[in-house]
N, C-alpha and C positions, 0 to 999 in steps of 0.2 A: 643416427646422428645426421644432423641439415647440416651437409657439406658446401650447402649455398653462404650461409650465413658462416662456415668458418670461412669462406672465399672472401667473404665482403668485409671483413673485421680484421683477420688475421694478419700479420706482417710479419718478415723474414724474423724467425729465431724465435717464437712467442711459443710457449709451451701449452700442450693438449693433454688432457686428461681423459680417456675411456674407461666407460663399463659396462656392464650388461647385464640385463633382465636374467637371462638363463641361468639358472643354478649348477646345470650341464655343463655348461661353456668351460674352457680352460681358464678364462675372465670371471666367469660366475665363481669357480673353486677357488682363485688367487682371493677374490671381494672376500669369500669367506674365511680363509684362513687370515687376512690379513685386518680383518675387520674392517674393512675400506669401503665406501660406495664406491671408489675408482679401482680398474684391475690393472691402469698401465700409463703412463708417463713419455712422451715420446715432442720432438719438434717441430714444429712446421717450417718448412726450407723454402716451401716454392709453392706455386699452384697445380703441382706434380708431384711434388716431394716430401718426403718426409724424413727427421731422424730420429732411429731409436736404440733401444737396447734390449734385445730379444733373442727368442730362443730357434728365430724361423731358418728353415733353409732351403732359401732362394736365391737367385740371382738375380742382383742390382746393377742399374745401371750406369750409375757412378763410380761402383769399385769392382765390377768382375764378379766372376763366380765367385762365390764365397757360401765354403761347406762348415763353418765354425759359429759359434753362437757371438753375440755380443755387440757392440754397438754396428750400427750399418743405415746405411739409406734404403727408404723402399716408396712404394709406388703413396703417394694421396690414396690414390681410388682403392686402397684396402680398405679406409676408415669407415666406407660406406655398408658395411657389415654389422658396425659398432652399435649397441642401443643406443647412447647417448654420451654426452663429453659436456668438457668446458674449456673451452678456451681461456688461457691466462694471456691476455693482453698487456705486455712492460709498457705501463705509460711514460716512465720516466726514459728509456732506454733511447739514446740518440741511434743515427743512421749507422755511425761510427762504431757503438757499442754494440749494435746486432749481427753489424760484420764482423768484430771482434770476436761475438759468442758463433759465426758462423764457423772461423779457424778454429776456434779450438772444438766446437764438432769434427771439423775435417780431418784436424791432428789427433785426434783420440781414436775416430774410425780408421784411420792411416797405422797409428803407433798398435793396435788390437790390447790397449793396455786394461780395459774393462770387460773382457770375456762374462759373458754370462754366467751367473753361478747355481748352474742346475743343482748341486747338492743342497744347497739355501733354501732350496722351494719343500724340500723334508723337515728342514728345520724351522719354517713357517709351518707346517701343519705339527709340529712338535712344540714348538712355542702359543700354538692355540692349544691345542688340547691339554696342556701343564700351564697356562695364562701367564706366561713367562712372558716379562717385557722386552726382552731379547733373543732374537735367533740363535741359538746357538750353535749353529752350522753357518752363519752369512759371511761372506768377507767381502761384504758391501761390493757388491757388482748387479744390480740390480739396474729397471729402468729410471728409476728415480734415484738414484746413487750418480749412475748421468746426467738427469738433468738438473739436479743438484749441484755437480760435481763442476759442470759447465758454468753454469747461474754467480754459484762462488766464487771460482777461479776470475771470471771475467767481471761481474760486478760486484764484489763483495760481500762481508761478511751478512750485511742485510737484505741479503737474499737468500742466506739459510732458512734452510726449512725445520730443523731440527730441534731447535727449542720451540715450537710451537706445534707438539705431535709426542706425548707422553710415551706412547708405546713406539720404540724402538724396532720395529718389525720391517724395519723397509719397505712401509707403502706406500705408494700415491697421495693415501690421507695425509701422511704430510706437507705433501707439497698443496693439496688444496686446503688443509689449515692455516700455513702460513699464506696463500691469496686472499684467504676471511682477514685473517688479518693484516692485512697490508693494503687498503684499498688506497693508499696514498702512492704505489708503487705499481699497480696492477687494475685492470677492468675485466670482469668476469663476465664471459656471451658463453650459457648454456643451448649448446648446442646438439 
């Protein structure tokens, strides 16, 4: 991933999209069970920062040790690991609205109200291998359930991702299906 060119494009609150080459990777096995070219959904906060919804257990430096899964801040300089991304650039999003989507990142990482739902990631390789349009184990706490979750809440309903993404798996692909289709709301820098 050219962490130059998300530096040069990206603005507070713009959503990233990762995956990876590796079929190894824990990115590579998410792409496949979810049938996504993307493995993960996360924010760009800052030229340091970033937020997401994940399984890692580290400590950040925004909120303290934190040994529990689920939304959290973490360093930029992971992404540089990543094969490749895309940045979703909100054209239409004032100064106003990105601060807006900044609080309600901060209240959802503060409230721990989306815990990651490790049981889900069974029920995506269950929902592949039976070609089920539904996880049958998800209850939607994924990373893309957050940046979803945030997108909605703060600018509305046309910024669901959900009716343009047939299979209901909680991936990424849908949030980079509805950027294809949205270029009136969104500019896309593969990165």
């Amino acid at each position: 991933m050219n962490l130059e060119t998300l530096l040069k494009f990206a603005e507070p609150a713009d959503m990233v999209l990762t995956g990876h080459k590796n079929p190894v990777s824990v990115g590579g096995v998410i792409q496949l069970l979810s049938g996504s070219e993307y493995s993960h959904g996360l924010f760009y906060v800052d030229s340091v920062t970033i937020a997401e919804s994940t399984m890692d257990f580290k400590s950040y430096e925004k909120t303290g040790k934190r040994l529990d899964n689920g939304p959290q801040y973490n360093h930029l300089s992971n992404l540089k690991n990543v094969d490749y991304g895309v940045l979703v650039h909100f054209t239409q999003v004032t100064p106003y609205g990105r601060q807006c989507m900044l609080d309600e990142i901060d209240r959802i990482i503060a409230s721990k109200e989306y815990m990651y739902d490790i049981t889900g990631l069974f029920g995506s390789l269950i929902a592949y291998r039976l070609k089920l349009k539904k996880n049958p184990l998800s209850t939607g706490k994924y990373c893309t359930n957050f940046t979803s979750g945030v997108k909605i809440k703060v600018l509305g309903d046309d910024y669901d991702p959900s009716p343009y993404y047939a299979n209901n798996n909680t991936s990424p692909e849908m949030e980079y299906q509805w950027a294809l289709r949205s270029p009136d709301k969104v500019k896309l820098y593969y990165i």
